[in-house]
N, C-alpha and C positions, 0 to 999 in steps of 0.2 A: 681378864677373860673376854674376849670377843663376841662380838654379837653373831647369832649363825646368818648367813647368807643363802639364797636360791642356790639350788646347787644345775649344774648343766649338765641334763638328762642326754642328749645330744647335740651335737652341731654336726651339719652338714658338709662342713667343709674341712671335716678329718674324717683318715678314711679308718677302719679300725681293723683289727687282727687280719680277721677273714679276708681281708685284699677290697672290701666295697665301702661303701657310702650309704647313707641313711638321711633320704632326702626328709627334711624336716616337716613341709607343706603333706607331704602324704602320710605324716602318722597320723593314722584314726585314734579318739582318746575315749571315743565311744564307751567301752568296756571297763576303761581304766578309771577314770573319773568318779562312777557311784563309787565304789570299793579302791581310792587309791594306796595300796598296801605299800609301805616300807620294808622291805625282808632284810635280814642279815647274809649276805653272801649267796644272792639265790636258793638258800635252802627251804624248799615250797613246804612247809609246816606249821604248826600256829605256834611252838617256841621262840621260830626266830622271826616272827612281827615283830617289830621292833618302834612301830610307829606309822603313823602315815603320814601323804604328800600334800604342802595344800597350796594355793597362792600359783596353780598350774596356769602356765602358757605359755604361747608361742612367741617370739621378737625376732624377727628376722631368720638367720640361719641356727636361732636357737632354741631348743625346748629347756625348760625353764622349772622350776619348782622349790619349794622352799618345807624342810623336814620337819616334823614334830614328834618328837619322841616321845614313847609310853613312860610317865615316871612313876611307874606302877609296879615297870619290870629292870630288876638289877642289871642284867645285859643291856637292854636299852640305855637307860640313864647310862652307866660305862662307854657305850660308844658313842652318846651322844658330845659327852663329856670328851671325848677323845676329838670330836665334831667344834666343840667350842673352842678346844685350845690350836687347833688348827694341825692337830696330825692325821687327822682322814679329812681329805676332801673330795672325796669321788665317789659318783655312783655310778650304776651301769643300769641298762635296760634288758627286760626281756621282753621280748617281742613274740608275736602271731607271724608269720611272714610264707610268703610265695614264689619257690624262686622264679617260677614266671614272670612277677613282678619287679627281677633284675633287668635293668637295660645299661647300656652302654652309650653315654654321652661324652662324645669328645674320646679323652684316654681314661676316662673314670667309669669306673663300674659302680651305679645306683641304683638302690631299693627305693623304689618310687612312691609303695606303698605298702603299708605293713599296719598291724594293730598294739597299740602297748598294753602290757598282759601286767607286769610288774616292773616296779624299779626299787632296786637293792643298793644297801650302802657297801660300796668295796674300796681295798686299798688304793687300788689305782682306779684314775678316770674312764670313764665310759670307752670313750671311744678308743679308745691305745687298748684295756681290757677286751679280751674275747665277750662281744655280748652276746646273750642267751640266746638262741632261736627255738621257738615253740613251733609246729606242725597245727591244723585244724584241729587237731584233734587234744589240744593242748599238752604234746608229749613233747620232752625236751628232745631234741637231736643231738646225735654225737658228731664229734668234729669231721671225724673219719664222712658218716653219709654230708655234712653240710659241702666240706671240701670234695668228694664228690658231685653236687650239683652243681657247684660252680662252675666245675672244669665241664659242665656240659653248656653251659651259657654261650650262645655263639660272641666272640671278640671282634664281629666287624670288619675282619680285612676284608670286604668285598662290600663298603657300605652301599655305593652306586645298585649293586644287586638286589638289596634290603630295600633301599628304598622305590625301588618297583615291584615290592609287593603288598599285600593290600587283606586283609581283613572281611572275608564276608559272614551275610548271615545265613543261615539254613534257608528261607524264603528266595532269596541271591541265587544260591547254589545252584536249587529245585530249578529255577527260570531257566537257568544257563544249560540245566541239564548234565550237572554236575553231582553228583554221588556225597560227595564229601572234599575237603581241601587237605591240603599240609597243613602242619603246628604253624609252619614260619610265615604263611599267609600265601596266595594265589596269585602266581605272577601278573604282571599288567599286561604284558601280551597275549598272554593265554584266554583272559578277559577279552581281549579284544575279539579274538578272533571267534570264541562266543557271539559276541555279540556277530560279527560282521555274516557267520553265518545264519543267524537269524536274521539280521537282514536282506541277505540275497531268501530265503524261505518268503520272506516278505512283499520281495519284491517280483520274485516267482508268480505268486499268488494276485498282485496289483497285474503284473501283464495281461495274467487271464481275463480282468475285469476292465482293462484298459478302457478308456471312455464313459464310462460311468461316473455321474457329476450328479450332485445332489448339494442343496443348503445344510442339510443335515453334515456331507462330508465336508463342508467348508467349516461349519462349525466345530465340530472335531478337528480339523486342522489346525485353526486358530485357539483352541485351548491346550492342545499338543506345543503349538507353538509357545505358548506363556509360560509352560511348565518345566519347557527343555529351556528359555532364558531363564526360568528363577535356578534352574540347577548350576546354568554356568553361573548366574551372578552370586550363586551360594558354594563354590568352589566342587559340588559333587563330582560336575565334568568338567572340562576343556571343551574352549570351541572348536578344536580338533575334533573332538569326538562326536559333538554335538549331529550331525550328518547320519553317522550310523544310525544312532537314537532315533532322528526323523523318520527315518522307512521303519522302526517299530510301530505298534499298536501302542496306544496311548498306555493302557492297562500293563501291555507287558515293558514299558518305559518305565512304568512308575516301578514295577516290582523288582529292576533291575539297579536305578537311581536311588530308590530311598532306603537301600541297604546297604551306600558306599558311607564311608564317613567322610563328615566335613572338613575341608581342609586347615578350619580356623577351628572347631571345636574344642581345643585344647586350651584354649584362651579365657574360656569360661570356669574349666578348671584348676588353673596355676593362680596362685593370686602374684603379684607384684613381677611379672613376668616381661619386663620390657625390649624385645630384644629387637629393634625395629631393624628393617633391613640396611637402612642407612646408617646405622649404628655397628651394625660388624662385618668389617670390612674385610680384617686380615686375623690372623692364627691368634696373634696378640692383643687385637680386639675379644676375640671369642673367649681366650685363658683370661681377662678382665670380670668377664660375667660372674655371678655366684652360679651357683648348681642350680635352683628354680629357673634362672634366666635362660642359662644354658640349654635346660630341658625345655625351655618354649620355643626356643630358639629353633632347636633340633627337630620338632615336632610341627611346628606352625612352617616355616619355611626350609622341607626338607633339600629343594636345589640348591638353595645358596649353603647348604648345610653340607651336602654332598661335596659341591664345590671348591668348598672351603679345603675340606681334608683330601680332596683329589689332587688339588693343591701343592697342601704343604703335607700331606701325610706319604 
C-alpha cells in the first residue's frame, strides 16, 4: 500500500469543463485555511466530511495539499483506503468566484481571482471535473446561469479598442464632469477631450488676467511643475499629455491624475511575473510564458501586447 501523496487542488495551466482557467496566484486561502474541510463529492453536510486538508500551498502553477482522513468515520476510512491503493486520485475545488474577475489573456479565458470555499475528493481530477462555483452569498450556481455568464464575457476581437479604455474613480468622474462611466471603462479619447476642455476654460480665464505676475505664481508653477514630471515618470501620463495638464489648476490636476492607475501597478501584484519586453518578441515567445507571466505581460506592457495579437491574431 502506498504512501498518500498532496493531491493538486489546481493547476493553472489546464483549462477545465466550463471552457476557463484558474489562475493559481489569485486564489485567496483566506477563508479556506482556519476550517480546511475535505467533503465527499461536494455534498455541503457534516455526513460527508470526510477529513481535512493540511500541508497547503502554493509552487508554481500549482495549489497543493496533502488529505487526512477522519478514522473515526466508516466512509472516510473506505475512501481513504480507496486513496491509498491508488484508485481515487482527484480532487476538485469549490470556489467563491466573480465573473467579472474573468479576463481574456492571449486565447485563454482566466479567473484571476477567486476565493476557496472547499475541496472535495472526486473521481476525476479537479480540473477536467466541472469545479463548483459558489456566488457571495455562498450559493452553488447551476451550470445553466454559470454558462450564461460566460457567454457575456467580452472575447476580445477588438483588443486595440479595450485597451484605450481606462478605469476611473467617482472623484475622476465628478472633475471631468462626468455622471457615471460604462462597465467596460471610459475611452481615452473621451478623457481627453475632458480634459482639453478644461483647459481652454482655463486658459479663457488666464487671458482675462493676462499680465499678472507674482512669486507666489512662480511658485505654484514650479510645484505644478514637479508633480506633472513625477506623473509622467510614474506612468499616470504621457508626455503627450503632460501640456494639457499644465494650463490646469494644480488642485484640479491632482484630482484628475491620482485617480488613473499606474501603468506598472500590477507588478507589485503578480508574484514571479517576468515578462520583460525584450523577452517577447513573437506569438511564440508569448505561448512560452505560463499564465501569471502572461497576465503581467498583458497588463504591465499593453502596446507591445496589443501589437503582438494585431500581429499575428
Amino acid at each position: 500500500m502506498s504512501e498518500i501523496k498532496r493531491f493538486v487542488a489546481n493547476d493553472q495551466r489546464v483549462k477545465n469543463s466550463y471552457g476557463f482557467y484558474v489562475l493559481t496566484s489569485g486564489i485567496s486561502l483566506v477563508r479556506f485555511e482556519p476550517n480546511p474541510v475535505m467533503l465527499d463529492g461536494h455534498q455541503l453536510d457534516n455526513k460527508s466530511v470526510i477529513g481535512k486538508w493540511t500541508d497547503i500551498g502554493k509552487e508554481g502553477d500549482l495549489l497543493l495539499m496533502l488529505p487526512e482522513f477522519d478514522q473515526e468515520d466508516a466512509n472516510a476510512t473506505a475512501i481513504g483506503g480507496k486513496v491509498k491503493r491508488g484508485y481515487i486520485k482527484g480532487c476538485s475545488m469549490g470556489i467563491i468566484w466573480n465573473p467579472d474577475d474573468l479576463e481574456w489573456i492571449g486565447d485563454k479565458l482566466v479567473l484571476t481571482k477567486c476565493e476557496l470555499y472547499e475541496v472535495s475528493i472526486v473521481a476525476v481530477p479537479s480540473n477536467m471535473n466541472a469545479i463548483h462555483l459558489y456566488n457571495s452569498k455562498l450559493e452553488l450556481q447551476s451550470d445553466e446561469l454559470v454558462k450564461t455568464q460566460l457567454s457575456l464575457v467580452p472575447n476580445e476581437l477588438n483588443i486595440e479598442d479595450k485597451m484605450n479604455k481606462v478605469q476611473l474613480s467617482v472623484a475622476v468622474l465628478t472633475a471631468l464632469g462626468m455622471t457615471e462611466a460604462p462597465k467596460e471603462g471610459v475611452d481615452v479619447a473621451v478623457i481627453e477631450a475632458k480634459v482639453l476642455g478644461l483647459s481652454n476654460q482655463v486658459a479663457a480665464l488666464s487671458a482675462e488676467n493676462a499680465g499678472y505676475k507674482s512669486a507666489q505664481e512662480a511658485n505654484a508653477l514650479a510645484e505644478k511643475t514637479a508633480y506633472l514630471d513625477k506623473a509622467v515618470s510614474d506612468g499616470k501620463i504621457t508626455t503627450e499629455q503632460k501640456p494639457n495638464f499644465e494650463k490646469l489648476e494644480l488642485s484640479m490636476a491632482k484630482s484628475i491624475i491620482e485617480g488613473l492607475p499606474s501603468k506598472q501597478s500590477l507588478s507589485h501584484q503578480i508574484s514571479n511575473a517576468g515578462a520583460g519586453k525584450s523577452e517577447v518578441k513573437t506569438m511564440d515567445d508569448f505561448q512560452k510564458l505560463d499564465l501569471t507571466a502572461q497576465l503581467a505581460f498583458k497588463q504591465e506592457q499593453p502596446e507591445a501586447y496589443n501589437k503582438l495579437f494585431t500581429v499575428n491574431g
